[in-house]
C-alpha positions in Angstrom: 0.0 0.0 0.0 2.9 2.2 0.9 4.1 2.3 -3.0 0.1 3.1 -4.0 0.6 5.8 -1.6 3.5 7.0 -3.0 2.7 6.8 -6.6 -0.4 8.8 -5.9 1.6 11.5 -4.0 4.4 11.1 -7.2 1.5 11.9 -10.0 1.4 15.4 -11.8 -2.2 16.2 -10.2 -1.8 18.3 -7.0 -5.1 17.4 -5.4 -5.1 20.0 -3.1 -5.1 22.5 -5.7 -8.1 20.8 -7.4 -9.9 21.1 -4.1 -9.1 24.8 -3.7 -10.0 25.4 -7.2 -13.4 23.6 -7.2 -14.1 24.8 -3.7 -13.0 28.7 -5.4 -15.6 28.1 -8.4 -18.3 27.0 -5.7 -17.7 29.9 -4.1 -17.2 32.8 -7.3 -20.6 30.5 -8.2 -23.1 30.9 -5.3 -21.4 34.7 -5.1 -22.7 35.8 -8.6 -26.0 33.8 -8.1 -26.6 35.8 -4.4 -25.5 39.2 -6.1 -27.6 38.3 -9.0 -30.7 37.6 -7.3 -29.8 41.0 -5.2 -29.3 43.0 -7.8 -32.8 41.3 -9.4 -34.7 41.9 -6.2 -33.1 45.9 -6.1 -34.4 46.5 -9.8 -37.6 44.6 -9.2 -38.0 46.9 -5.9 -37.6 50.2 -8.4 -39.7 49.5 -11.3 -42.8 48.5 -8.7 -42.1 51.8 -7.2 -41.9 53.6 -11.0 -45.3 51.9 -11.7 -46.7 52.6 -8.6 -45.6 56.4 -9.1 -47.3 56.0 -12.4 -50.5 54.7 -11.3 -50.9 57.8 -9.0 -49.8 60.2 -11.5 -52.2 58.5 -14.2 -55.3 58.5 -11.0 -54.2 62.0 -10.6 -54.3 63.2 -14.0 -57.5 61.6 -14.1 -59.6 63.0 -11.7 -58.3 66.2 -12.6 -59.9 65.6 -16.4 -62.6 64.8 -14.4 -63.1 67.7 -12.6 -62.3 69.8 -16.1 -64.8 68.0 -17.9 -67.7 68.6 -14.9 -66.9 72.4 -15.2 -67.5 72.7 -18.3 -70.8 70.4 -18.0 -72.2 72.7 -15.1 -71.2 75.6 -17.4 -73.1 74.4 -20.5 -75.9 73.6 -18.3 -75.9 76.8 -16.4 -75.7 78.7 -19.8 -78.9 76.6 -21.4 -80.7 77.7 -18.2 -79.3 81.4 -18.6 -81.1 80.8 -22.6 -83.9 79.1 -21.3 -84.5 82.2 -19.2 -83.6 84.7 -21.9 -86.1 83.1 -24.0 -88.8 83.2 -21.3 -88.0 86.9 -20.5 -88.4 88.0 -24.6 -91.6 85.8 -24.9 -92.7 88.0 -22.0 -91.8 91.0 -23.5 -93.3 89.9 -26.7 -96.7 89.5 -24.8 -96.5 92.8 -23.2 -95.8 94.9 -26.7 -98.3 92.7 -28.3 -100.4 94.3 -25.7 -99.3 97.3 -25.9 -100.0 97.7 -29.6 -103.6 96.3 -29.3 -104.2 99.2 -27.1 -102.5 101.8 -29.2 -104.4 100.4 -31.7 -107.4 100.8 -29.8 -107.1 104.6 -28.8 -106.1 105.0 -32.5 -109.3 103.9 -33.6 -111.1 105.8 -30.9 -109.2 108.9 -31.4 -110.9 110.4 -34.6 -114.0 111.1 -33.4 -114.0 111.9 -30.3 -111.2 114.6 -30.5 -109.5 116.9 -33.3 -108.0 115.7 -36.2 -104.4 117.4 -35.0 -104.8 114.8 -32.0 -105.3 112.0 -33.9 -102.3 112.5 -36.2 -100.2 112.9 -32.8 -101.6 109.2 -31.6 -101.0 107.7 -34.6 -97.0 109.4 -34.6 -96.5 108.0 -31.3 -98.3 104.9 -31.4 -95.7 104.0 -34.2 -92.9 105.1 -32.8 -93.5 103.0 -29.3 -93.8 99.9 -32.0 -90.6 100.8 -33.6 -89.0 101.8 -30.5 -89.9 98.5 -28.6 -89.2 95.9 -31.4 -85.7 98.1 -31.5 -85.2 97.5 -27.6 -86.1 93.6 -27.9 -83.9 92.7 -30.5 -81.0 94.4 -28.6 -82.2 92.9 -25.4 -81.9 89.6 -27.3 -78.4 89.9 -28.7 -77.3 91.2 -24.9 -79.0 88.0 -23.5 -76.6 86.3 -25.7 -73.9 87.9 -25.2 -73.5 87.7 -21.5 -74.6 84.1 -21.5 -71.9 83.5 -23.8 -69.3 85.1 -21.5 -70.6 83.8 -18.6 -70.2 80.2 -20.2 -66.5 81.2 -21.3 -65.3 82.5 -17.8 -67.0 79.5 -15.7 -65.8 76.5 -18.4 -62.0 78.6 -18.5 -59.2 76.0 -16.8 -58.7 77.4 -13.2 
């Protein structure tokens, strides 16, 4: 056995060198794999955090284009009540010179005879000048109407 012994300890393989070498590769080995997975779980780590960010940015962003759109809702809904109003407002008016002209025409026609004929020209002058002067005022009653609805609508739907 002595001569196995020494034949072994005579080859060209130094087995303690193997040993360190293999237990040096094990090492390196379950080194990289340990940084490896580190280095996974740091980058996994930072894009959950990114997409977390993002999610609260995106639920941010949202709710803001929410609250955008709802302004501009409630100010097209405001300005169809401001029309809606308008509307009732000339149809009132509309009555009232509708009245106003029956009963100019009614003193016209009653005019003539019971007074002179300088007082009926008079009544008739003025009856037709109220007309003119009142469908004047209700069409530029109209177009104001408009016109500050409109603003209103384009000062409440403005980003704030």
């Amino acid at each position: 056995m002595i001569p196995l012994l020494a034949a072994a300890a005579r080859s060209a393989v130094p087995w303690r060198a193997v040993v360190a070498a293999v237990a040096l590769v094990a090492a390196f080995s379950v080194g990289m794999w340990t940084g490896v997975k580190v280095e996974q779980g740091i980058v996994a780590k930072d894009v959950a955090k990114r997409a977390a960010d993002d999610l609260a940015a995106q639920t941010t962003n949202r709710a803001r284009e929410r609250e955008a759109a709802d302004a501009v809702s409630k100010a097209i809904n405001e300005a169809r009540q401001r029309e809606h109003a308008a509307h009732v407002a000339a149809t009132g008016a509309r009555v009232e010179l509708d009245e106003l002209r029956k009963r100019t025409s009614a003193i016209r026609a009653g005019l003539p005879g019971a007074t002179a004929a300088a007082c009926s020209v008079v009544a008739t002058t003025a009856s037709e000048l109220l007309d003119q002067c009142a469908a004047a005022y209700q069409g530029m009653a109209a177009a104001a109407d408009a016109h500050a609805s409109d603003t209103i609508t384009l000062e409440q739907a403005w980003p704030k």
